[in-house]
C-alpha positions, 0 to 999 in steps of 0.5 A: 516520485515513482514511475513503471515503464511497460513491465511484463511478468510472465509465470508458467505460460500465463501472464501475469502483468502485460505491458504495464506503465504507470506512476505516482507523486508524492503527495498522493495515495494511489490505489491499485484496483483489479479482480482477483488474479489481475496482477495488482500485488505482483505489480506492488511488487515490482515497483517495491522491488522485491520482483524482477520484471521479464521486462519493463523499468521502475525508477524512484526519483528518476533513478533505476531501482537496480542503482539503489544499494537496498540499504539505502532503498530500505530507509526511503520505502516500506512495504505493509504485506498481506501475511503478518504472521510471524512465530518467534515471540517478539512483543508487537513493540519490538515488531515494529521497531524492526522497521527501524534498522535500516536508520540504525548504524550499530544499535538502536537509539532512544529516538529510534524508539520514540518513533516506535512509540509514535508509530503504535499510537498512530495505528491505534495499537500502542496498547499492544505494545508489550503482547507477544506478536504471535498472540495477537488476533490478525487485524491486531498484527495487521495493525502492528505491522502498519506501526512497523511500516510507519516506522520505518519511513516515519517523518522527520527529514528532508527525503521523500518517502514510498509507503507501500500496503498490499491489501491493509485493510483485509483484516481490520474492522470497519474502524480499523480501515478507516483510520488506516487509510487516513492516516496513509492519506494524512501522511501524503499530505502532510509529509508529501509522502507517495502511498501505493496501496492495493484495496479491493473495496471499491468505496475506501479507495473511492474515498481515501484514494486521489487517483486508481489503477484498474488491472483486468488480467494483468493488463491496465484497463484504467487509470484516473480519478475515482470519479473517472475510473469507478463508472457503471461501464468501466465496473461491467467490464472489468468486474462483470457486476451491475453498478450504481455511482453517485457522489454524496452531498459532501462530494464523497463517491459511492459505488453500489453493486449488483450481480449482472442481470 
């Protein structure tokens, strides 16, 4: 569905991405894994097409990101980013229905606003739905601004949809990143929606994610299966921690780490 060929960014003399190739299918969460400064939510980023790469090509469906009119690009992608704050005093309702206008032609329509409705509820935030957005506490907007993402490529026609969510879980509570990233993942089976989402929990992406990208200083150090990716060696070297894994009697894997000795 999405695929970036050898993209290069480079800023003040340091790269920050460095010859990166990878893709993602509908159906399918992929998670972007990597310590901090990797290069993972500038790769969002690009493949978003909020940054331009030195070099390198990003193409949805086989179709160069610089042919789409962003209009257009607006109604097949959205993107979750890490600051959800915002100062004007819209309610969380009208929050999300921002995610709406790119469906809009010239005003909103009482279906644009029954998806806002179902989006809230989705993200466990339709009781925030008339508070002003700024009052809200940062897990609440994070999940506010989920709803909006939601919205904004919510289910209901033929057209394959990229969600993308730059650290979604930063914010919310255990429950809360839970029933992000299963609805996130419910959406790509359901909907054969492709989700790209960048995590720095080791074991959330083990468990929603079906594939991970490991990033080590902006270059891509692994690129598999959590079972193939998440391995005491490959953690060594990319983290420098100590790691155990084991899979759990329900299949699940479950990584424990440690300083290195």
């Amino acid at each position: 569905m999405i695929y970036a060929s050898k993209i290069s960014v480079s800023r003040g003399g340091r790269a920050l991405l460095d010859d990166v190739s990878l893709s993602a299918r509908a159906g399918e969460v992929l998670a972007i894994l990597g310590p901090n400064g990797a290069g993972k939510s500038t790769l969002l980023k690009v493949m978003a097409g909020e940054f331009i790469p030195d070099s390198g090509d990003v193409a949805i469906e086989g179709r160069p990101l610089g042919n789409w009119i962003p209009l257009e690009l607006a109604r097949v992608r959205a993107v979750m980013r890490q600051d959800t704050h915002l100062e004007f005093a819209f309610s969380a309702r009208e929050v999300v229905m921002m995610g709406r206008y790119p469906h809009c032609q010239r005003h909103t329509t009482a279906h644009d606003w029954d998806i806002v409705d179902q989006a809230l509820q989705a993200a466990d935030a339709a009781h925030l739905a008339k508070r002003p957005y700024p009052r809200l506490s940062g897990g609440e907007m994070a999940r506010v601004q989920f709803a909006r993402a939601l919205a904004q490529v919510w289910p209901g026609d033929t057209q394959q949809r990229l969600l993308f969510l730059d650290e979604p879980t930063a914010a919310l509570d255990i429950t809360h990143q839970h029933s992000l990233l299963k609805m996130a993942r419910d959406l790509t089976r359901a909907h054969r929606f492709a989700v790209i989402a960048v995590l720095h929990d080791l074991n959330l992406a083990a468990r929603y994610a079906d594939r991970i990208v490991l990033l080590d200083q902006g270059r891509l150090a692994a690129c598999g299966t959590p079972a193939e990716v998440l391995t005491p060696d490959q953690l060594m070297a990319t983290y420098h921690v100590a790691a155990e894994c084991h899979t759990t009697p329900n299949g699940e894997l479950w990584v424990h780490t440690r300083a290195a000795a």
